[in-house]
N, C-alpha and C positions, 0 to 999 in steps of 0.2 A: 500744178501737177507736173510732175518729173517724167520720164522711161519707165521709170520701175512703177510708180503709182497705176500709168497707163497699163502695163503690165500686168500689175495684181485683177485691174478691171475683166481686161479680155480671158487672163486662165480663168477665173471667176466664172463668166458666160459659157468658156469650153466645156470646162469642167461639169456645170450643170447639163449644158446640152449633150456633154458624151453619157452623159447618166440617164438622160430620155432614150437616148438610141439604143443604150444596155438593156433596160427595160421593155423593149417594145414589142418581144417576143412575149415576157410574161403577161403582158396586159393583152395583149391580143387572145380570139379563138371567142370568148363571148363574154356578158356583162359582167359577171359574177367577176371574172379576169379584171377586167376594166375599173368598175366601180369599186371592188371589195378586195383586192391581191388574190382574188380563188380562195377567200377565206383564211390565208396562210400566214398573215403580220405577225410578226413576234407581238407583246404587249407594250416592249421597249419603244420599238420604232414610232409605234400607232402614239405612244405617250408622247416621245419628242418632236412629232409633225405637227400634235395638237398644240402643244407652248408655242413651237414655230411660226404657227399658224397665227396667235394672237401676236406675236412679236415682229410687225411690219414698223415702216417708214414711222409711222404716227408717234408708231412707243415711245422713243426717247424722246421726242417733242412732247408729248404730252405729260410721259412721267417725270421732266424737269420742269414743267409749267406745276403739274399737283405736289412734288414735294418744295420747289420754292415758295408756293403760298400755303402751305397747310404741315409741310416738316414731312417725315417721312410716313408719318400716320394718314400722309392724305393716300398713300397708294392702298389703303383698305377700298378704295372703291373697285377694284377689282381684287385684293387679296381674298375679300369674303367669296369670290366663286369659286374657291378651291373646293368649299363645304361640298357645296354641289357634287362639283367634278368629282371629289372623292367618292359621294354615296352613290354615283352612277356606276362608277367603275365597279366599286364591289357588289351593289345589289341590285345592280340591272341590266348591264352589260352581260352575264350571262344569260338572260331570262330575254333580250332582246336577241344574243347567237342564235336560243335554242329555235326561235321563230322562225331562221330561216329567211329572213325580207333583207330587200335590197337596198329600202329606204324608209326613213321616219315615217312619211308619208303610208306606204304601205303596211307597217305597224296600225294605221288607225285604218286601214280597211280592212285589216284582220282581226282587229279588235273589237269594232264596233261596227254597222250597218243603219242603214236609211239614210233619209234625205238631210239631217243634222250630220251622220258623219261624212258626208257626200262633201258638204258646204264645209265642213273643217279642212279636209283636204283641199278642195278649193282653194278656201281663206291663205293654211297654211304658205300654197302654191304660190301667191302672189304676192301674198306679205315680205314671207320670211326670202322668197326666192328673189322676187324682183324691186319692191319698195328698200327693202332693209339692206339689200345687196347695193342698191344705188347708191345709199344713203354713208356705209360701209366703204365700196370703191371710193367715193368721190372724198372723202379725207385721207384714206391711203395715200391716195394718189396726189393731192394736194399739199402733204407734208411729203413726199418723194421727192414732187418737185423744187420746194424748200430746199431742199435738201442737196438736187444737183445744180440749182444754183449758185448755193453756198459749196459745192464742193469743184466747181466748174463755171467760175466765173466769168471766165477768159471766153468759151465756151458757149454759155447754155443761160440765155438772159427771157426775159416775160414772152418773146416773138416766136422763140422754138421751142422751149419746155413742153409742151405738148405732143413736140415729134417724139421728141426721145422715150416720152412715157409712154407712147403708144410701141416704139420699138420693142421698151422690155416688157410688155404686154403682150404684143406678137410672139416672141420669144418663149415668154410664161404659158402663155395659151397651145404653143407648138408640142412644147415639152409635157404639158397635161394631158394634150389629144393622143401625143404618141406614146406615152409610158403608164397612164392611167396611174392608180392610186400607188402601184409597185413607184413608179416616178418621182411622184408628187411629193410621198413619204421621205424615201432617199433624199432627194434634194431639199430637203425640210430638214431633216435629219443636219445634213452636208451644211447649212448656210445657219443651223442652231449654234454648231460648234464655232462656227467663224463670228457668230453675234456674239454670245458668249464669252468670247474669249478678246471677243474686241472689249468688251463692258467691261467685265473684270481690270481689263489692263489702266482702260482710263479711269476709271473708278481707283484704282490706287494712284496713279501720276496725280490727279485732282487732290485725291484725298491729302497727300504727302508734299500737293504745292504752296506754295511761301504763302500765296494769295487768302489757302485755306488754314493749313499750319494744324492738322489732323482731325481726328473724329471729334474729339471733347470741345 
């Protein structure tokens, strides 16, 4: 790592963080602010926080581990949630606005009642919130660290990899408390373009190197 690598890191962190402190007015005043932007997202934004969202550390480790053993056909394991994602967005995404809730959760106490839909929101509460989030973090996190090892050798070895991931945790978690979803989106948005546009680039040097010698 050179000055300027160092460099790209730290605008990198500014940049996201002057973005939480731009935001912290909108998010503030109450939850609807906080959780929901005051109902205000373009569909643009809300669309590119979602891809962002799925496009952590893990991605590229994993989507070269499934198209080296499977071709490019193996990224159908997540290609097919598109289906989904599309039929939500056109046929229920309105009909979840018009409700008016804050959260999925509160869709099924609006939707249903007694002690069966008591216990789903429960269930939901613990599964989706705390087991599947564990489960979720703890690979993120684990291919992150991969990641700054290999990109900070000199650096960042098996004894402190742990600090550093807690650093941009800190960090992550600061800029969420302070800027709420108006934040979260923005800097979703912000670090899409700079994924993106990293992939793209190596995706062709790779593609066009001797090693590979092109698509065909």
């Amino acid at each position: 790592m050179h000055i300027i690598d160092w460099s790209i890191v730290v605008i990198y962190f500014i940049i996201n963080i002057l973005i939480g402190f731009y935001y912290y007015k909108k998010a503030s005043g109450n939850t609807e602010n906080f959780f929901l932007s005051g109902r205000k997202m373009t569909w643009w934004l809300a669309g590119l926080s979602m891809v962002a969202t799925t496009f952590a550390a893990d991605t590229p480790l994993a989507v070269t581990e499934l198209v080296g053993q499977n071709g490019i056909a193996g990224n159908w394991l997540w290609w097919n949630m598109m289906i989904g994602g599309m039929l939500t967005v056109f046929f229920f995404a309105r009909l979840w606005r018009r409700a008016n809730i804050l959260t999925d959760v509160e869709f099924i106490e609006l939707r249903y009642s007694g002690k069966a839909a008591s216990f789903l929101r429960g269930f939901k509460a613990i599964y989706l919130g705390f087991f599947m989030n564990i489960i979720i973090m703890g690979w993120v996190n684990l291919a992150l660290g991969k990641i700054l090892k290999g990109m900070f050798p000199d650096q960042i070895n098996d004894s402190n990899v742990m600090f550093f991931i807690l650093g941009i945790m800190i960090i992550t978690a600061l800029i969420s408390a302070m800027a709420g979803l108006w934040g979260v989106a923005v800097t979703d948005a912000f670090q899409f373009v700079i994924k993106m546009t990293g992939c793209i680039i190596l995706a062709i040097l790779v593609v066009n190197s001797d090693k590979v010698g092109g698509i065909a």
